[in-house]
Backbone bond lengths (Angstrom), bond angles and torsions (degrees), N, CA, C in turn:
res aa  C-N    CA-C-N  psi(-1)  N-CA   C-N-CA  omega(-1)  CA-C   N-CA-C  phi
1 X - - - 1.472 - - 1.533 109.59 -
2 X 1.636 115.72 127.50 1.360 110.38 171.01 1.662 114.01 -74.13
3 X 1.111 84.21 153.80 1.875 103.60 167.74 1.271 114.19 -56.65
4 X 1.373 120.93 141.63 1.406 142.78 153.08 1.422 93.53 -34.24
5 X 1.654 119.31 131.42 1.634 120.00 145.06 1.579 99.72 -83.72
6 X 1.844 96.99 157.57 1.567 111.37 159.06 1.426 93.30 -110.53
7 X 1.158 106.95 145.42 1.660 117.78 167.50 1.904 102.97 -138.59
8 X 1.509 118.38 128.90 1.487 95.99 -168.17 0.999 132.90 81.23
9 X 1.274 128.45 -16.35 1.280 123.70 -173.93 1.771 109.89 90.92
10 X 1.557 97.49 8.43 1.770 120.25 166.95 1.200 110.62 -103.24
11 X 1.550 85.49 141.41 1.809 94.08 177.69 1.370 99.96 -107.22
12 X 1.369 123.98 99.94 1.635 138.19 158.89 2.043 111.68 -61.18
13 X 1.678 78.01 121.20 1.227 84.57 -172.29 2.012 109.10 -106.57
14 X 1.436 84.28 156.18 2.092 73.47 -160.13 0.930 118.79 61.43
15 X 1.597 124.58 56.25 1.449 112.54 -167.60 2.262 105.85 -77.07
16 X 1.040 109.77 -0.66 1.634 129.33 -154.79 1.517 84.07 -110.08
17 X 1.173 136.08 -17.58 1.620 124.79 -176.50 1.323 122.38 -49.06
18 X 1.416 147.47 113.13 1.493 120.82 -153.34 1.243 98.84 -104.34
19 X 1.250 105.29 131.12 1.928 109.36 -171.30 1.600 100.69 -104.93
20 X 1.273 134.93 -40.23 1.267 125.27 165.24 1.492 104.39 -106.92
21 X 1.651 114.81 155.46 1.316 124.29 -175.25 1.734 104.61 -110.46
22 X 0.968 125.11 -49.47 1.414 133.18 168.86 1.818 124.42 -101.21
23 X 1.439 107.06 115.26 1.264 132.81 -55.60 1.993 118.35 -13.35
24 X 1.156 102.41 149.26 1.579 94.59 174.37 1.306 128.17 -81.57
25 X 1.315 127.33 104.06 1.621 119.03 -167.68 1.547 102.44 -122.27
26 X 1.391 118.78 136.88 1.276 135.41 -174.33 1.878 121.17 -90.13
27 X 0.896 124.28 159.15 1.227 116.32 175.09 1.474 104.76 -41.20
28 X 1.224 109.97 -59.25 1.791 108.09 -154.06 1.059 82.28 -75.29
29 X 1.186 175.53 -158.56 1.515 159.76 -112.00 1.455 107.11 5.73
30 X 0.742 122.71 -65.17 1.553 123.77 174.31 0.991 130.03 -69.95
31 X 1.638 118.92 -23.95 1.479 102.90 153.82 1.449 127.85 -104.44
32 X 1.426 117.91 12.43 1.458 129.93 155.54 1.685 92.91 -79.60
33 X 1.230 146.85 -36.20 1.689 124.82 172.76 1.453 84.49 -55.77
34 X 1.119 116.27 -82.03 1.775 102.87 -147.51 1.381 128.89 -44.19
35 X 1.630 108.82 -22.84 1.622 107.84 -168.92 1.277 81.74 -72.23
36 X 1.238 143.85 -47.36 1.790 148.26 -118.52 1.804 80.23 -95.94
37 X 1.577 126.95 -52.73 1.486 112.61 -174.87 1.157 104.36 -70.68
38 X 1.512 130.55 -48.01 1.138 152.02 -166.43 1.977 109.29 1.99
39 X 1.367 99.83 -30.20 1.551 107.35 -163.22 1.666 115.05 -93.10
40 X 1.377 93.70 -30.03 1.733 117.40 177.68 1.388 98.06 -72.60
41 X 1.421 109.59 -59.84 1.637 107.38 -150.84 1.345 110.29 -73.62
42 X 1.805 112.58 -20.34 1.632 108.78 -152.44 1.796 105.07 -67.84
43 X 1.569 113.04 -30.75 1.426 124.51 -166.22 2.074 91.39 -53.43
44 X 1.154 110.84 -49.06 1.691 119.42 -156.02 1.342 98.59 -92.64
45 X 1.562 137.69 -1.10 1.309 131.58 132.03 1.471 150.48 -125.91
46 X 1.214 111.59 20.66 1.498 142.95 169.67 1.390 121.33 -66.67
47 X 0.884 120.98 103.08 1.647 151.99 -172.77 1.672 106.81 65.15
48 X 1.773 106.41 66.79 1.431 101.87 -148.86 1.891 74.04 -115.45
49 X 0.909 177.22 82.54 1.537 142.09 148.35 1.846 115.14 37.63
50 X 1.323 124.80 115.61 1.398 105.00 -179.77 2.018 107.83 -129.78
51 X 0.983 132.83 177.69 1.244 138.46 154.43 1.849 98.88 -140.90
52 X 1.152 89.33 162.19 1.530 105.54 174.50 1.101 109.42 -154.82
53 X 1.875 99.85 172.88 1.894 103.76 -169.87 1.595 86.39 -120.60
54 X 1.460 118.77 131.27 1.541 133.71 179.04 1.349 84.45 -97.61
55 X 1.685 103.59 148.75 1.761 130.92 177.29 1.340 84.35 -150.11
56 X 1.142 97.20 76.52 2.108 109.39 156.74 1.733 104.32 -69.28
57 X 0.975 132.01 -49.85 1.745 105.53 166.02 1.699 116.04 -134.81
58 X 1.221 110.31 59.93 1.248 138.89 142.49 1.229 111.11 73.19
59 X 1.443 120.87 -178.01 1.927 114.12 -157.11 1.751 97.50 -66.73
60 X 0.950 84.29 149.76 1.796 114.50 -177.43 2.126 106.40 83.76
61 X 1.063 111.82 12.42 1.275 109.93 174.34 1.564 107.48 -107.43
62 X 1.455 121.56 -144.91 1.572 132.18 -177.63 0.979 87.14 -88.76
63 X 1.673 106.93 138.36 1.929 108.56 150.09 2.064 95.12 -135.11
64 X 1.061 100.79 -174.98 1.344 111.05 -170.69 1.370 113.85 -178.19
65 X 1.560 119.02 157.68 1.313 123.43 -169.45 1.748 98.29 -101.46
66 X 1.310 107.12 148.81 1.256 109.95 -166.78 1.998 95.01 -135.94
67 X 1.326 108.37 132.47 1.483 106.18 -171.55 1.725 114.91 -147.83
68 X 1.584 104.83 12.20 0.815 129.00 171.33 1.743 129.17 -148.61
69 X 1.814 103.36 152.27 1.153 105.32 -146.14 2.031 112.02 -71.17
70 X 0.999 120.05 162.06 1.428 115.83 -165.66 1.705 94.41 -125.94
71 X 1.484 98.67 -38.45 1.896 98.37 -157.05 0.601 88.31 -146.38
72 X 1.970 117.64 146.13 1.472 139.31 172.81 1.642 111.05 -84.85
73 X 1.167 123.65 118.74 1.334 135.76 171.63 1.596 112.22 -149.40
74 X 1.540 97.02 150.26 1.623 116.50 -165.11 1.578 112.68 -66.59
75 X 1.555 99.28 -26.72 1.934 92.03 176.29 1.318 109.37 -83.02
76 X 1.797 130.60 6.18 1.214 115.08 -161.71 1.810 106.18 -137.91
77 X 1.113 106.51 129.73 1.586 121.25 -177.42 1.227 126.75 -115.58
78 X 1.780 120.58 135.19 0.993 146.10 -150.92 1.617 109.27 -89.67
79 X 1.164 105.05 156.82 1.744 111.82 165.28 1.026 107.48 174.00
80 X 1.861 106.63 141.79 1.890 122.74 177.08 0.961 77.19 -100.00
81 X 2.214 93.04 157.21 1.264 116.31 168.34 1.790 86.04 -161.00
82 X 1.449 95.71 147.61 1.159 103.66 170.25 1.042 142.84 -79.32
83 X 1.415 143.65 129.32 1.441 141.18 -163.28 1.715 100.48 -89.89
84 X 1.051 93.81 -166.32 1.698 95.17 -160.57 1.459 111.34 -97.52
85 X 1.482 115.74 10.37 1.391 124.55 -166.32 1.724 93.30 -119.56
86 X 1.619 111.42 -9.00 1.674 119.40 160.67 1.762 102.72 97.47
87 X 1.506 114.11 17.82 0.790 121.31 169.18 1.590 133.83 -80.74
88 X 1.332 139.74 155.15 1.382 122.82 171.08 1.521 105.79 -100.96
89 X 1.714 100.19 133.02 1.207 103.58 158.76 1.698 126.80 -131.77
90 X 0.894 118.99 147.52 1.662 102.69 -160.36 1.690 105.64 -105.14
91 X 1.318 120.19 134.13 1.337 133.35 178.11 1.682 110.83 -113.69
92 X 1.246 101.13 -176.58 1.916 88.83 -175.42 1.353 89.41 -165.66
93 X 1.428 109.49 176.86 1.454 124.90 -124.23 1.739 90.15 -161.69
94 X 1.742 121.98 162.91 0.981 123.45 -158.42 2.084 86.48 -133.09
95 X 1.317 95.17 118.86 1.697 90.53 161.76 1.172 137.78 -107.76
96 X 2.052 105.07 -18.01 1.392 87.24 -168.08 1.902 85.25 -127.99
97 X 1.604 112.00 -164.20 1.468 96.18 167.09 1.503 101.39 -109.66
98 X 1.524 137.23 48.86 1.443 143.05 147.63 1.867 86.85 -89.77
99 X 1.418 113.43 -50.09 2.003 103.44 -173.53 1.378 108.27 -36.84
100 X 1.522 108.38 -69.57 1.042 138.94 -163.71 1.685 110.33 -38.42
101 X 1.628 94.30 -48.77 1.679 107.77 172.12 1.629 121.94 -50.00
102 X 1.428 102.00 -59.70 1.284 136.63 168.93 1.365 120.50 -35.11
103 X 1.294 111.03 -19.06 1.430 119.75 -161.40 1.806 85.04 -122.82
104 X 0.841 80.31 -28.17 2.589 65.70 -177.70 1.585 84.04 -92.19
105 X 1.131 142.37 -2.47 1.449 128.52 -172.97 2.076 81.28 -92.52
106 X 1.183 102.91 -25.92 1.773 82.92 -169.85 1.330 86.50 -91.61
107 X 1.274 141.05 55.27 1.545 131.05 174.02 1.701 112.06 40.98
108 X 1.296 120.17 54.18 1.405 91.41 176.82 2.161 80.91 -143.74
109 X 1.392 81.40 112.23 1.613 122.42 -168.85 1.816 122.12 -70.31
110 X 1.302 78.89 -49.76 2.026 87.23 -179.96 1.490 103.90 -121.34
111 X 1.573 107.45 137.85 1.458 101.98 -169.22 1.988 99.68 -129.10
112 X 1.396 105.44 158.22 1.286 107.36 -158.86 1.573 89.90 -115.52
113 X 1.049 135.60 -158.97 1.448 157.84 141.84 1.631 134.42 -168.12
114 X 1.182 106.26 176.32 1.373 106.38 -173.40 1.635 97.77 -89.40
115 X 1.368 124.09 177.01 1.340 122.03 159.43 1.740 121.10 -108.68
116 X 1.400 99.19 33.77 1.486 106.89 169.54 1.535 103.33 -127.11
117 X 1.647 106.60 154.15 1.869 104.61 152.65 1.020 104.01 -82.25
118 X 1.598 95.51 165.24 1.977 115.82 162.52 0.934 122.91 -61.58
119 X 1.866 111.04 -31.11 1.863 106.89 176.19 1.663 105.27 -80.25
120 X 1.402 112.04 4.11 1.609 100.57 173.41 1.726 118.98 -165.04
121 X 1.596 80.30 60.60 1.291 105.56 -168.98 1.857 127.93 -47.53
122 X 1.395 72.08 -46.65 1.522 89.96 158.46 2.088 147.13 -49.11
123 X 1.279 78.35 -30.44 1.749 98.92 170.17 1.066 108.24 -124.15
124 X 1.198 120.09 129.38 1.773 119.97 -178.71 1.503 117.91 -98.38
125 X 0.938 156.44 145.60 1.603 166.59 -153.01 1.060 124.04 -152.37
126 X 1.570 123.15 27.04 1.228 120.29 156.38 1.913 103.44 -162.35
127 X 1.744 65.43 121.87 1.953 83.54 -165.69 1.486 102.76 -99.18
128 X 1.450 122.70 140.21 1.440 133.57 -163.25 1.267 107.80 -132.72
129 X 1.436 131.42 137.19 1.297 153.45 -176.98 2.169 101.81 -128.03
130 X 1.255 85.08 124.13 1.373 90.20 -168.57 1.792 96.37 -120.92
131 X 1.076 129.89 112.90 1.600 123.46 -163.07 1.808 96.77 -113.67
132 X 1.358 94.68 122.42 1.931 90.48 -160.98 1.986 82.37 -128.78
133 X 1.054 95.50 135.92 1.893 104.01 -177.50 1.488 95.99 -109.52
134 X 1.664 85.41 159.36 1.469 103.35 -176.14 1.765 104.61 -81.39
135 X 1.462 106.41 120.91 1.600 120.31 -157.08 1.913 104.10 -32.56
136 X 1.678 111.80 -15.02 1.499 99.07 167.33 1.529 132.87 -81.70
137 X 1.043 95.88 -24.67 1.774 106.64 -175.23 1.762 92.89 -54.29
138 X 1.833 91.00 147.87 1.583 93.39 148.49 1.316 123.78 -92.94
139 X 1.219 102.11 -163.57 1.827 114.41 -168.85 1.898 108.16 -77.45
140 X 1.711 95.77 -17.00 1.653 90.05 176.44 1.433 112.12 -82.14
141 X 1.474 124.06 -13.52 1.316 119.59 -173.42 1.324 93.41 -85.82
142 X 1.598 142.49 -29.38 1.247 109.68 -167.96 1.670 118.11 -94.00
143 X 1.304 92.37 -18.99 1.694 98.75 158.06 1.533 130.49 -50.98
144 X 1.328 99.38 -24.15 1.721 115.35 -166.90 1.811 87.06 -89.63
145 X 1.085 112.02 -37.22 1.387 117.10 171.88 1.436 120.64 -47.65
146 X 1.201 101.47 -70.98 1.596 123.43 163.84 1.342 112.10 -19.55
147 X 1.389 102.70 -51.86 1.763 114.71 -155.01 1.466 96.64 -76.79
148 X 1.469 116.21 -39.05 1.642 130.49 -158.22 1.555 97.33 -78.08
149 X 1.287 113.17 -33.68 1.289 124.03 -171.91 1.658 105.99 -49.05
150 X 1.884 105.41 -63.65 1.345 142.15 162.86 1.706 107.95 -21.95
151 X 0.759 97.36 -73.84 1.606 125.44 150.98 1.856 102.69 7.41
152 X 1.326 72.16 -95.65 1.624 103.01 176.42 1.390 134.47 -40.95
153 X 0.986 79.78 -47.94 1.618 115.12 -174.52 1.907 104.28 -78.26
154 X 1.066 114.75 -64.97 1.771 116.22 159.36 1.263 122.57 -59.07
155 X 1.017 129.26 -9.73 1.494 134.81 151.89 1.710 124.57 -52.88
156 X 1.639 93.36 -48.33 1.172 121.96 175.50 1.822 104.05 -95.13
157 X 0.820 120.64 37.46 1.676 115.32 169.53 1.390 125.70 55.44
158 X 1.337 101.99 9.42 1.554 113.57 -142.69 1.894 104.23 -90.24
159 X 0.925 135.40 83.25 1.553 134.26 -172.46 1.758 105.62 -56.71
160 X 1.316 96.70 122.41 1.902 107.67 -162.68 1.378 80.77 -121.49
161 X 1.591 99.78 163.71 1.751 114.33 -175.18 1.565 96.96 -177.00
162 X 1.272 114.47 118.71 1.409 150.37 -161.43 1.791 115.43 -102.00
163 X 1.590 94.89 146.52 1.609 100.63 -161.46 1.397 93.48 -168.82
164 X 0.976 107.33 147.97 1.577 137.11 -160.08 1.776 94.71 -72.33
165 X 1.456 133.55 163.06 1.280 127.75 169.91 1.284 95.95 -105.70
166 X 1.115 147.82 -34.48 1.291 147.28 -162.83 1.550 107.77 88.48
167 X 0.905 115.41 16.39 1.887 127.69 -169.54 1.632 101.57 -142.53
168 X 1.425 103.39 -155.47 1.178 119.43 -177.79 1.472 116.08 -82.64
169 X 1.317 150.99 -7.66 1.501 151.57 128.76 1.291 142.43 -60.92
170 X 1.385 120.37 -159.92 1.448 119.46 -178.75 1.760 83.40 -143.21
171 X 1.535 123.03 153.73 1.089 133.58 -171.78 1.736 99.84 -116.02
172 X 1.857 141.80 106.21 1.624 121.71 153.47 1.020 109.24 -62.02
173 X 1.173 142.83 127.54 1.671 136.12 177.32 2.198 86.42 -115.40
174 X 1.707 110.82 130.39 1.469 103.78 -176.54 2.214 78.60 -130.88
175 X 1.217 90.34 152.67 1.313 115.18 -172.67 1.720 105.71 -108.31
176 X 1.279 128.36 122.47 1.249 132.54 -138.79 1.756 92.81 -140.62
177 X 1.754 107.05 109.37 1.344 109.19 175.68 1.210 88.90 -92.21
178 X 1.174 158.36 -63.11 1.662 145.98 -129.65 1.601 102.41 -69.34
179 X 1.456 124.34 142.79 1.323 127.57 179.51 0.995 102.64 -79.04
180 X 2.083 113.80 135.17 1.336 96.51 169.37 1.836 73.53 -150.17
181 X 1.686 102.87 167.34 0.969 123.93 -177.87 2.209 100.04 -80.56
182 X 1.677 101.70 162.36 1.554 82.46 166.34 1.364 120.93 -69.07
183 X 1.241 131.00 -43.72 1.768 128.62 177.55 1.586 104.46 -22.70
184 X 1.354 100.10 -67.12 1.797 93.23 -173.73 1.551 120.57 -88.26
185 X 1.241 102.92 5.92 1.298 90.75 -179.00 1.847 97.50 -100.85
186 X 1.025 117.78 -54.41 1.896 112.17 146.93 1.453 118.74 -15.17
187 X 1.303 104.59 -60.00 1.431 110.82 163.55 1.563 143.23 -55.76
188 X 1.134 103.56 -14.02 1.361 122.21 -167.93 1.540 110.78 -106.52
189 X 1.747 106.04 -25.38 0.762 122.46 -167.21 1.890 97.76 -76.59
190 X 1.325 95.26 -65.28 1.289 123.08 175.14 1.856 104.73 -19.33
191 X 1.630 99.73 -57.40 1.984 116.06 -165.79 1.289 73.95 -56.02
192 X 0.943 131.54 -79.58 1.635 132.07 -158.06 1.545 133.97 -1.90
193 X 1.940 71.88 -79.88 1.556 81.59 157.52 1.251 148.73 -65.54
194 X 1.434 115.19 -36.38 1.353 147.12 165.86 1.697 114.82 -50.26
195 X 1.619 107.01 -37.28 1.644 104.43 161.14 1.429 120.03 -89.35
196 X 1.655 118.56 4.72 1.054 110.69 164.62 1.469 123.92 -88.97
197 X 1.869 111.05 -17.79 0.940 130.46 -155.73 2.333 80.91 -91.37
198 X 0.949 82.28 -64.16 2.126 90.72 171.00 1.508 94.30 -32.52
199 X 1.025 148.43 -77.86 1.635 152.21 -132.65 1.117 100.70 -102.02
200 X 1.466 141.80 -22.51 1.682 129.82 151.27 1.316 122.69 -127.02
201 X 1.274 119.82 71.43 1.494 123.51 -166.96 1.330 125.89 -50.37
202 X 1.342 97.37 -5.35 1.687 107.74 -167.95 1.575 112.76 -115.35
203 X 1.422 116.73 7.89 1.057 128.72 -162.82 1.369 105.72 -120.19
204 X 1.499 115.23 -63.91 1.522 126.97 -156.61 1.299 101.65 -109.98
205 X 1.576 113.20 162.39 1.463 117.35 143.61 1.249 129.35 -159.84
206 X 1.317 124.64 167.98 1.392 109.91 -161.02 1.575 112.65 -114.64
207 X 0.922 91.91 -5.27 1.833 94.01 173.56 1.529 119.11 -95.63
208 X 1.194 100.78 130.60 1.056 119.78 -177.10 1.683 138.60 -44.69
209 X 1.210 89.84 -18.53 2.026 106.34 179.80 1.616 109.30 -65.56
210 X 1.096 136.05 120.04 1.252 143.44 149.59 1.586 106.06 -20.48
211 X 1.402 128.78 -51.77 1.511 106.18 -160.40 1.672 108.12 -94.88
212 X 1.718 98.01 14.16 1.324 93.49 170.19 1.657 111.92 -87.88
213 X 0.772 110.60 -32.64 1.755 132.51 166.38 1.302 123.40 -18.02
214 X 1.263 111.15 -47.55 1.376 128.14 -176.57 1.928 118.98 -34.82
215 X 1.244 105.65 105.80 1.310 112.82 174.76 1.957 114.24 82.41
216 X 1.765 89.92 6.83 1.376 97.28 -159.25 1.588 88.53 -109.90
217 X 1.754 109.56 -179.37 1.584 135.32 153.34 1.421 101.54 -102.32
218 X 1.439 124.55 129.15 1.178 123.33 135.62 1.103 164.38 -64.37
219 X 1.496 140.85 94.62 1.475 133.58 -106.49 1.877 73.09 -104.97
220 X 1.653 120.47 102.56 1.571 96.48 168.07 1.612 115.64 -96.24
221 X 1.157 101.11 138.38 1.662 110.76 -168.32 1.683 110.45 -118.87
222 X 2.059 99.33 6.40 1.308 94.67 -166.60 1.267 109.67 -100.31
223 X 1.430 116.75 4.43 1.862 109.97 169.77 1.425 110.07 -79.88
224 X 1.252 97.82 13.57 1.953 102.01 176.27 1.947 104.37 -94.79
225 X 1.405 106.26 24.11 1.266 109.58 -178.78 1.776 116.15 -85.17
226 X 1.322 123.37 162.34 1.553 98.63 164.66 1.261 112.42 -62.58
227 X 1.310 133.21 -178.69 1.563 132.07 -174.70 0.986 134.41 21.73
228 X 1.532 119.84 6.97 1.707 125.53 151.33 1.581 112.33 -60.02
229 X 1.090 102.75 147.25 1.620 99.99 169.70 1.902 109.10 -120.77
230 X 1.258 96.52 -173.48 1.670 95.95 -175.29 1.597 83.75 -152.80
231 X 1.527 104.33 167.56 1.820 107.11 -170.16 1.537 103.74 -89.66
232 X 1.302 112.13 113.18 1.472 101.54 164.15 1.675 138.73 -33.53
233 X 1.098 113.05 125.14 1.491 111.19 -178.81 1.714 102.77 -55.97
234 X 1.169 99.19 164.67 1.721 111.14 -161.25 1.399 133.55 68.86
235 X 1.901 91.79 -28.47 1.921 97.12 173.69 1.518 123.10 -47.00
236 X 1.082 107.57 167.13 1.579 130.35 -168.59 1.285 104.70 -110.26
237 X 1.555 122.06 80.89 1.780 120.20 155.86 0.895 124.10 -20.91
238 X 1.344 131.93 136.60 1.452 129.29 -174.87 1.551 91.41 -106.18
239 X 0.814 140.21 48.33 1.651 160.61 150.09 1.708 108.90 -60.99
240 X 0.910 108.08 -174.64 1.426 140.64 -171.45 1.398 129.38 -54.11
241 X 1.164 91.13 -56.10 1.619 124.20 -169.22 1.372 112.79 -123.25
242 X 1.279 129.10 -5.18 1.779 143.12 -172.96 1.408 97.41 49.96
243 X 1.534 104.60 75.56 1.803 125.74 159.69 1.504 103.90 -72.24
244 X 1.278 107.42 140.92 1.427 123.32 164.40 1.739 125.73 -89.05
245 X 0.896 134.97 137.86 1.374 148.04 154.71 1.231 112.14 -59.44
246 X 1.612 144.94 72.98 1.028 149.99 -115.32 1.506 108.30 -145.44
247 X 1.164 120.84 111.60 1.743 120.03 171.18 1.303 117.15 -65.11
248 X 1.570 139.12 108.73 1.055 129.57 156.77 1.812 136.54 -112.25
249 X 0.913 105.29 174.02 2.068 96.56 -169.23 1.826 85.95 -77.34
250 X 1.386 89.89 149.09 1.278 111.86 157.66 1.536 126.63 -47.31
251 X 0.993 125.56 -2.00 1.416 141.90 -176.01 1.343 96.92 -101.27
252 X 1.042 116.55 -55.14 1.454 107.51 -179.17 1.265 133.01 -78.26
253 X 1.212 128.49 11.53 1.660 143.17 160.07 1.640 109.35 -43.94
254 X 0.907 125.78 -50.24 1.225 136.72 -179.66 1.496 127.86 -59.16
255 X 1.578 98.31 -20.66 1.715 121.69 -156.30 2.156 93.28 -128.64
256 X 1.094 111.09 -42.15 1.416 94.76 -171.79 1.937 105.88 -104.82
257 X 1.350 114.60 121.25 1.200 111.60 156.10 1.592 131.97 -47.57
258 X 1.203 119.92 158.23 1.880 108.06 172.24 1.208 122.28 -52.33
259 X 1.348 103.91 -43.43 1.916 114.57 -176.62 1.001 112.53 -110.98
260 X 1.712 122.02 46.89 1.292 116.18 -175.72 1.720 105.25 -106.05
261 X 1.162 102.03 -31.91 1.953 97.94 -170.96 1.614 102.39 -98.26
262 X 1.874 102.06 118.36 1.396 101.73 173.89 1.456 107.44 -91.98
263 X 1.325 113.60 -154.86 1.487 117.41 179.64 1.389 116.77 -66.48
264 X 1.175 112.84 -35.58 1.636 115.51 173.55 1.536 117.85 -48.54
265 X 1.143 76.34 -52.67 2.033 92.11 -166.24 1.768 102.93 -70.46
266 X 1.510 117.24 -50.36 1.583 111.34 143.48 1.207 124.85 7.94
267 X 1.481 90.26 -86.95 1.708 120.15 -165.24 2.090 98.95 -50.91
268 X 1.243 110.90 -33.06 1.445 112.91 -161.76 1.728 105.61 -89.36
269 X 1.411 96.37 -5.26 1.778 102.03 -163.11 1.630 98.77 -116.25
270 X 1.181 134.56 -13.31 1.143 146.36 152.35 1.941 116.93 -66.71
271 X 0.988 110.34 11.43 1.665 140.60 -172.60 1.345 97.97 -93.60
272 X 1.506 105.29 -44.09 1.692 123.89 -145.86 1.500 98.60 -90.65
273 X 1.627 100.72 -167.23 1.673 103.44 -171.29 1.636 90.10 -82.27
274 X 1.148 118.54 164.32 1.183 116.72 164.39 1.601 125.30 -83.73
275 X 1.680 131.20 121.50 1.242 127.42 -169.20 1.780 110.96 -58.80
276 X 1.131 89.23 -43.55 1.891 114.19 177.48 1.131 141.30 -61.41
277 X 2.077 96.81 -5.19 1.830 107.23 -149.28 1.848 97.66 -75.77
278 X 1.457 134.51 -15.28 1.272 130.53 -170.34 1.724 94.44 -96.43
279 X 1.043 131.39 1.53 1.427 141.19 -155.33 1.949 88.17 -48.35
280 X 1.652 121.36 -82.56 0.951 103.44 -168.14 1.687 115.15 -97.78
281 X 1.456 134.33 53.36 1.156 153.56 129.89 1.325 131.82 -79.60
């Protein structure tokens, strides 16, 4: 029997557990990616609200979303909030990158977040465009999307910065100093789309129904909700191949597919300048 790894000052247990089979990647694979991003990613999810999907024995087994707290540890912080029936329920939040560790040591692999902090829960600051095609389009229509999106968005002053979904899309993620409550910032989100959906009718749309979809991209504007989440950049897809959620320069839209960079290739692009480093400046 192999030894327990420490990573962090964590003791990873099963570090040999194989959570993907093709390529084959093991737990401790996955949580040597995270310590190794650990430094990039923590700024864009640190005291963010989070849920995640646990793969206690790896793709093709149980996984599940997890959005509440289980275990007391020092990288990780608590908070009630009320549900809509006026109840408290408490969710938690990641502060340091020992949390962050702590949390792939409990198997929980892909992580989501809100687009507000806890110290300002109330106004959210990171607005997300999630562009999901109707399963026929190719990969050039949603790029052309992307670009149109850009478009839009620089019209409106709006500084956008792009990242792989680890799936079948491309994610604009735009970083939002002006205070706004969620109503309008949901809302704003919403115009967005809705003038993209106005200016190519044949392309986009903004409603949400599947059979509106057809032949279309879906401009989604609804993880700009309170307590919606969107997948953190750097996360680990619980996909196929362990695709990353991946920040890349605008230059490279053209050159990287959604589900093209796994953790490996990550690990080699985290070397590089960072696309993201002005993200909240």
């Amino acid at each position: 029997m192999k030894k327990n790894n420490k990573i962090n000052n964590i003791i990873i247990t099963n570090p040999e557990k194989i959570i993907f089979k093709n390529p084959e990647i093991t737990k401790i694979d996955i949580v040597k990616y995270y310590s190794a991003v650990g430094e990039r990613m923590l700024p864009l999810i640190k005291n963010r609200i989070i849920s995640v999907k646990r793969l206690p024995d790896g793709v093709g087994g149980n996984k599940f979303f997890k959005k509440h707290l289980e275990t007391k540890n020092k990288g990780i912080g608590k908070i009630y909030l009320e549900n809509e029936n006026g109840q408290k329920e408490d969710y938690y939040y990641i502060k340091t990158i020992h949390g962050l560790i702590s949390e792939v040591q409990m198997n929980s692999f892909e992580f989501h977040v809100w687009g507000s902090n806890v110290k300002h829960l109330k106004s959210p600051d990171i607005m997300v465009f999630d562009l999901d095609p109707d399963e026929k389009l190719n990969i050039n229509a949603v790029r052309e999307g992307v670009k149109d999106l850009k478009k839009i968005l620089d019209m409106f002053n709006l500084k956008s910065y792009l990242k792989t979904s680890g799936g079948k899309g491309y994610h604009v993620v735009v970083p939002i100093k002006k205070e706004m409550n969620w109503t309008d910032f949901k809302q704003t989100a919403k115009n967005i789309a809705k003038l993209m959906e106005t200016k190519w009718p044949n392309k986009y749309t903004s409603n949400i129904r599947i059979k509106n979809r057809k032949n279309k991209i879906f401009i989604d504007w609804v993880r700009n909700a309170r307590s919606a989440t969107f997948v953190a950049p750097y996360s680990v897809r619980l996909k196929d191949k362990c695709s990353v959620s991946m920040p890349i320069k605008w230059s490279e839209l053209d050159k990287i597919k959604p589900n093209e960079i796994t953790i490996n290739e990550a690990l080699k692009r985290i070397k590089r300048k960072d696309p993201w480093e002005d993200f909240f400046k």
